[in-house]
C-alpha positions in Angstrom: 0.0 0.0 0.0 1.1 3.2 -0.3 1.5 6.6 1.4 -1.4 8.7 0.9 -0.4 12.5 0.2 -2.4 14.7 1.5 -2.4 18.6 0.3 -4.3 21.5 1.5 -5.4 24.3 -0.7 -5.9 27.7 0.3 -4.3 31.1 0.4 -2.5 33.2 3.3 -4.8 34.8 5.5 -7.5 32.6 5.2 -8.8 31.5 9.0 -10.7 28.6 7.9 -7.4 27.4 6.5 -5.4 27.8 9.4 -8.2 25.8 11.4 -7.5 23.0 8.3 -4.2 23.2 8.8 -4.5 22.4 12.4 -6.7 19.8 12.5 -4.8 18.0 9.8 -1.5 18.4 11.6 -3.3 17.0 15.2 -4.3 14.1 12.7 -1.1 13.4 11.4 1.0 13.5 14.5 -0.5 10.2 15.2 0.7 8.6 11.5 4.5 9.3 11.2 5.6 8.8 7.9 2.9 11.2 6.7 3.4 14.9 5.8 1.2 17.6 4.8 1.7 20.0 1.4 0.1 23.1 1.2 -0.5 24.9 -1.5 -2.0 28.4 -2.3 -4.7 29.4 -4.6 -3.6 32.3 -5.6 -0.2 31.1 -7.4 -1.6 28.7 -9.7 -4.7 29.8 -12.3 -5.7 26.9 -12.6 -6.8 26.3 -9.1 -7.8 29.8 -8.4 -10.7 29.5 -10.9 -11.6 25.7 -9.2 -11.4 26.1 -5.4 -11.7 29.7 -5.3 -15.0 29.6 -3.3 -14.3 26.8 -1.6 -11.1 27.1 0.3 -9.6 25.3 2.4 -9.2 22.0 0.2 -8.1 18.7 1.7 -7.5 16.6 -0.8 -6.2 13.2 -0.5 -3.9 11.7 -3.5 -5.5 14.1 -5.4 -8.4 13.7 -5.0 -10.8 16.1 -2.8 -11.5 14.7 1.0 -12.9 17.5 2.2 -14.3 21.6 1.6 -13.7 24.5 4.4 -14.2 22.3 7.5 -11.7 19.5 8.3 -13.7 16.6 10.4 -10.6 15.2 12.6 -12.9 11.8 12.6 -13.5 11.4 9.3 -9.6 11.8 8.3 -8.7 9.9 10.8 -10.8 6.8 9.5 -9.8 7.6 5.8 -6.3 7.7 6.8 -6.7 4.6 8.6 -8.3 2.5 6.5 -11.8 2.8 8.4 -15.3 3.5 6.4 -14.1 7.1 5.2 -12.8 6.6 2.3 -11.8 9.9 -0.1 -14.3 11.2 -2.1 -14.9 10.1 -5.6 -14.7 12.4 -8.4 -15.1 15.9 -7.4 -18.0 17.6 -6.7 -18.2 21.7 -7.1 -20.6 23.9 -5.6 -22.4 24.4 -8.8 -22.3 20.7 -9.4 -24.1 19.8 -6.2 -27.0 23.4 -7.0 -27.8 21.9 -9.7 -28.6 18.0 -8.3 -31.9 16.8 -7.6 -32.6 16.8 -4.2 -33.8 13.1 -2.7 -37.5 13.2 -1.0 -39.2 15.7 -3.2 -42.9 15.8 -2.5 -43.8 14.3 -6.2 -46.2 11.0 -6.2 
């Protein structure tokens, strides 16, 4: 198996970053081995115009585990194997607008 990388996104000054940042560092004091990359927003296009709105990132081998609030639980499971597994392909904010919502009141 290998090491999962974990990166957060985000940009200086950001508090809900810094609260990211440590929650993910509590997490990974208890898997050594394991670092954290951060990366900012606002030097790379690219990621500017898909996480703009939705910073702090956590994504997991590259692949987004969590948007603005970090649950310690659920990154401890995902890290450890448990039922949290990253999340599949990403979802953006418009992406999840414009899904149909379960329990509508059709017949």
């Amino acid at each position: 198996m290998t090491t999962p990388r974990l990166t957060l996104l985000g940009r200086p000054g950001c508090h809900l970053c810094d609260e990211a940042r440590t929650v993910v560092e509590r997490v990974l004091a208890d898997h050594p081995g394991l670092a954290l990359e951060e990366r900012s927003i606002d030097d790379d296009p690219e990621l500017q115009d898909r996480y703009a709105e939705e910073i702090p990132v956590l994504l997991i081998d590259d692949r987004v585990h969590t948007i603005w609030r970090v649950d310690e639980a659920r990154l401890r499971r995902a890290l450890g194997g448990g039922d949290a597994a990253p999340a599949g392909p990403r979802e953006t904010t418009a992406d999840r607008a414009r899904a149909p919502r379960a329990g509508g009141r059709g017949r």
